[in-house]
N, C-alpha and C positions, 0 to 999 in steps of 0.2 A: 562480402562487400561491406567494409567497414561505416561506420556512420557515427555521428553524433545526437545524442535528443535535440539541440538546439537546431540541426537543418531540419528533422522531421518536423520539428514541430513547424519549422519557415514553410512544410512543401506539404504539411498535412493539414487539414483542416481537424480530425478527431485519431488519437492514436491507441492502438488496445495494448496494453500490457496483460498481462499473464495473469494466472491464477492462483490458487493456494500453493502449495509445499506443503507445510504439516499432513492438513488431510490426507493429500494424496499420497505421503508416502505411508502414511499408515495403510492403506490400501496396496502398498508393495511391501508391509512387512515389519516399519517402522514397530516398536512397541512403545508404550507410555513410558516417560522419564527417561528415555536415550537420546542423546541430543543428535536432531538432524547433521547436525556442524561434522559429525564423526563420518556421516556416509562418505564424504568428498572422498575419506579414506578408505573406509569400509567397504561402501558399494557405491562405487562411481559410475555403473552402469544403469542405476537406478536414479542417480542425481540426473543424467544426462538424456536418458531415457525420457523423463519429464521434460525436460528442456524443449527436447525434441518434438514432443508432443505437441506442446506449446506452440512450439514456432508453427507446424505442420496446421495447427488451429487458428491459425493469422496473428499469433501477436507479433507486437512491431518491438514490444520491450520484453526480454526474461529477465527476471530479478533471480540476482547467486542467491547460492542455500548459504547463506550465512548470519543470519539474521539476531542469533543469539551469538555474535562471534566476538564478542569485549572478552577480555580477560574477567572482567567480573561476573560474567556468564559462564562462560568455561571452566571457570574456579568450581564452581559447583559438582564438575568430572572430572577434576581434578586434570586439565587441560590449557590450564591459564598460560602456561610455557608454549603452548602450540598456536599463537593467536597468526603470528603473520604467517606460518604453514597454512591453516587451516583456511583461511579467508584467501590467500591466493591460489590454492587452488580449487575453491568454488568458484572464482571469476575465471580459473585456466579453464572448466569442464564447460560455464558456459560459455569463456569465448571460440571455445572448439566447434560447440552447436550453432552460432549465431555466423561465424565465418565457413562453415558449409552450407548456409543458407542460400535461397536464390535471389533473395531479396534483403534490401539491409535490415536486420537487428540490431537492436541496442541491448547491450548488458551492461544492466544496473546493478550495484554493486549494494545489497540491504544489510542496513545498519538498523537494529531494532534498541530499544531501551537496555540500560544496564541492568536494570530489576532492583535498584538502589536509588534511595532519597536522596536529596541536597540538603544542602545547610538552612535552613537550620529545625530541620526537621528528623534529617537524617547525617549519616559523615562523610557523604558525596560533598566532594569541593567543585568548582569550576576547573581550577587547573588539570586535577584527579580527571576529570572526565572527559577535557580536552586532547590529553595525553593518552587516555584510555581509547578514546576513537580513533586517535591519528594514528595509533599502533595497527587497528584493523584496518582504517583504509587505506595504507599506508602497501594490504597486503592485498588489500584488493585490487588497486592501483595496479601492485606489479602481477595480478594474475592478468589481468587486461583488461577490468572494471572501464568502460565509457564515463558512465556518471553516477554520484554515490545516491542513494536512493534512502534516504532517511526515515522509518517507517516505526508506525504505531505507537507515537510519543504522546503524555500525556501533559509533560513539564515544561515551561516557556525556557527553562534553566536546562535543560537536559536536551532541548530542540537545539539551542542557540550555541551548546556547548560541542553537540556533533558537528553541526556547519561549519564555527569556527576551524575543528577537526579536518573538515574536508578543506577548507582553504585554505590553510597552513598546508594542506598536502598538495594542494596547485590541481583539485579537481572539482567539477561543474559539479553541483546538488539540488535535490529536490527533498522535500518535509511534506509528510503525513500525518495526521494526527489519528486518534479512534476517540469520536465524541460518543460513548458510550455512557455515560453516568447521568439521567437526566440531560439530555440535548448537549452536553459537554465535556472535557474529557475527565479523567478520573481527580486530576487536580486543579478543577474549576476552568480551563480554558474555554474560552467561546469560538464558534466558527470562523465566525466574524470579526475575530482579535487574533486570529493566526498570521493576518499578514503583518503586525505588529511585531511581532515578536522577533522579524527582522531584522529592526530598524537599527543602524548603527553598525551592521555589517558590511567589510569589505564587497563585497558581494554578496546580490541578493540570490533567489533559488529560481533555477530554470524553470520550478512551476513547485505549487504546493495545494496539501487537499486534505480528502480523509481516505482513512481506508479501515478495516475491519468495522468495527462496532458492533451495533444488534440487529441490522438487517437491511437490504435494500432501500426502503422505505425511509428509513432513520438517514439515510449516508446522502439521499439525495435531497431532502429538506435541508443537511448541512451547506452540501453542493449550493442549492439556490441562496444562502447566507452568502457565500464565498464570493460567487460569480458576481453579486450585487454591485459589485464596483468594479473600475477599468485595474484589474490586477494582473499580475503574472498565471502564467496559465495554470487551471487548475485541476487537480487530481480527483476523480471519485474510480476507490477500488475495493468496492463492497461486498459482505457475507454473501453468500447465496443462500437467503431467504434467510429465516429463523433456524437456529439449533434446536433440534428437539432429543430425548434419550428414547432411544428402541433397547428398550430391556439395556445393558451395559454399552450400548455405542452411541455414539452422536452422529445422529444425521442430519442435514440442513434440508429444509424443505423448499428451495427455491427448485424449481425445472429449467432446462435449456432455455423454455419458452419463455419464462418469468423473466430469467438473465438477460434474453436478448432485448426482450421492452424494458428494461434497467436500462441497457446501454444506450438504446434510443433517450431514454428520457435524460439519462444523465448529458448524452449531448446537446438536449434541447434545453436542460438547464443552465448550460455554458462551458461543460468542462472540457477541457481540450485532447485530459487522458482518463481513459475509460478503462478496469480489469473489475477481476474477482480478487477477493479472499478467500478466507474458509469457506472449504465448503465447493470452492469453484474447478471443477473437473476440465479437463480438455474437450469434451460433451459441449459442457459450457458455456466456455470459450468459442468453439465452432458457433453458436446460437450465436453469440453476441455477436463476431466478428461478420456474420450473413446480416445481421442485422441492422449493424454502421455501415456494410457497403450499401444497401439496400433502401438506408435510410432517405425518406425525403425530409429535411430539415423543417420543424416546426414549431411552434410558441415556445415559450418558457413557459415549464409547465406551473399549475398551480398546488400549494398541498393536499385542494382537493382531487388532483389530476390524479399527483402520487398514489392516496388513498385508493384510489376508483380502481386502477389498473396495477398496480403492483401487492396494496395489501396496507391493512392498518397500523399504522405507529406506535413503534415502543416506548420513547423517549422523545415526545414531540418538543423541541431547544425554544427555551424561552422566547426567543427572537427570528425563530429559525424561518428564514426565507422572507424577512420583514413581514410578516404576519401577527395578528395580534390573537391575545385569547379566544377572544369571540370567533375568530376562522380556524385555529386548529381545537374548537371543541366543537363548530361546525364538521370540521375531518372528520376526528373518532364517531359522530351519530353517521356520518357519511359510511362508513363500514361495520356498525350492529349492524 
């Protein structure tokens, strides 16, 4: 049963999208430095297999394994010739998952950074990168991508330059950022300056947000920035807890239990789409997804709400949540 994000979002009050990729395919086998981009080829039992999971966990969105799928990504496996192969058929594997469903799925079509600077910092151009996206969504499009899914960007220049990307290719998009870097993203971006970055486009984005960063805690103080104002709807698609190293592995320390009060809060802070990142299992996902049906809607939470029940802040954002010093140094004494 096919669908679009724009009706779910008209018939849904909170929507869960999906969880990690990376992690979880290391857990089927993945090794460090192979690009997920190759399974679609390699082992498309395992690309689908998650999918499946996913969905089987209540999400309402799967995001394709295509995430590092630019040519400038690919370059790196020497791949860069396989960009509209490879990205169409990550959206074929998940449109296969999503139309054996019994309920509509949407597949999002993820477009991650090119791993390259802009001018005049680096020899990324605008057109370079316009042309760079459109080539991949272009191939996610024809695997049967719904809407392109713009994720873990840190540059206003690099945001702006995938969307145009998508709308030249005549498809709906959503933008994600990772305010990781002191409450921000790696290149100074604020929460609260993401619906900025915008402006002047054909088309704005069926919803925008954060997703990765440093943990629960950090994505939803972003979240309460974002919701501040009557904006398009907004994304929170957070770590599952903290990374921490067990001897040579990384593990996140968030539990089912942790994730599921995430997704409560992050809905009572206003976002209308709710997942994981790293870290976020199909385990999860099930926690969360019992947890937004089960939810009774209430306040917007405060930072000392965050604190209280989900855990203490890494990178508490200069502005984050209209707060001022004096309340997020309230917070951190709130969790010694």
């Amino acid at each position: 049963m096919r669908t679009s994000l724009g009706d779910l979002l008209a018939t849904h009050d909170v929507l869960l999208a999906d969880g990690a990729t990376g992690t979880n395919y290391f857990q089927r086998g993945l090794t460090s430095g192979h690009p997920p981009e190759l399974w679609n080829v390699e082992h498309p039992e395992h690309v689908q297999g998650l999918h499946r999971e996913f969905v089987e966990a209540g999400a309402d969105i799967i995001l394709t394994n295509s995430f590092g799928g630019t040519a400038q990504r690919l370059k790196l496996h020497h791949a860069q010739d396989r960009v509209h192969e490879l990205n169409a058929l990550a959206a074929r594997l998940a449109r296969e998952v999503a139309d054996a469903a019994e309920r509509p799925v949407v597949v999002a079509g993820s477009v991650g950074p090119t791993g390259e600077l802009f001018e005049p910092l680096g020899a990324l151009t605008h057109d370079v990168a316009v042309a760079s996206f459109r080539e991949q969504i272009e191939g996610l499009k024809d695997g049967g991508a719904d809407v392109i899914w713009i994720e873990t960007m840190s540059a206003a220049e690099e945001i702006r330059a995938a969307a145009q990307a998508a709308i030249d290719a005549g498809m709906p998009y959503t933008a994600t950022c990772s305010f990781d870097t002191a409450g921000r993203t790696m290149m100074g971006l604020m929460p609260d300056a993401l619906v900025r970055v915008f402006d002047g486009l054909a088309e704005a984005p069926l919803a925008f947000g954060a997703n990765c960063g440093v943990g629960a805690s950090d994505i939803l103080v972003s979240v309460l920035s974002m919701c501040s104002g009557e904006h398009t709807a907004v994304i929170s698609k957070g770590n599952c807890g903290i990374p921490q190293f067990q001897g040579t592995e990384v593990v996140y320390s968030g539990t089912p239990e942790l994730m599921g009060t995430y997704a409560e809060m992050a809905a009572d802070a206003g976002a209308r789409i709710v997942g994981g990142c790293c870290g976020t299992s199909p385990a999860h996902l099930a926690s969360m997804r019992r947890a937004l049906d089960g939810r009774t809607p209430g306040e917007t939470p405060t930072v000392d709400d965050i604190v209280t029940r989900i855990g203490p802040l890494t990178n508490a954002a200069p502005s984050a949540g209209g707060g001022d010093e004096r309340a997020r140094r309230r917070s951190r004494r709130s969790a010694d």
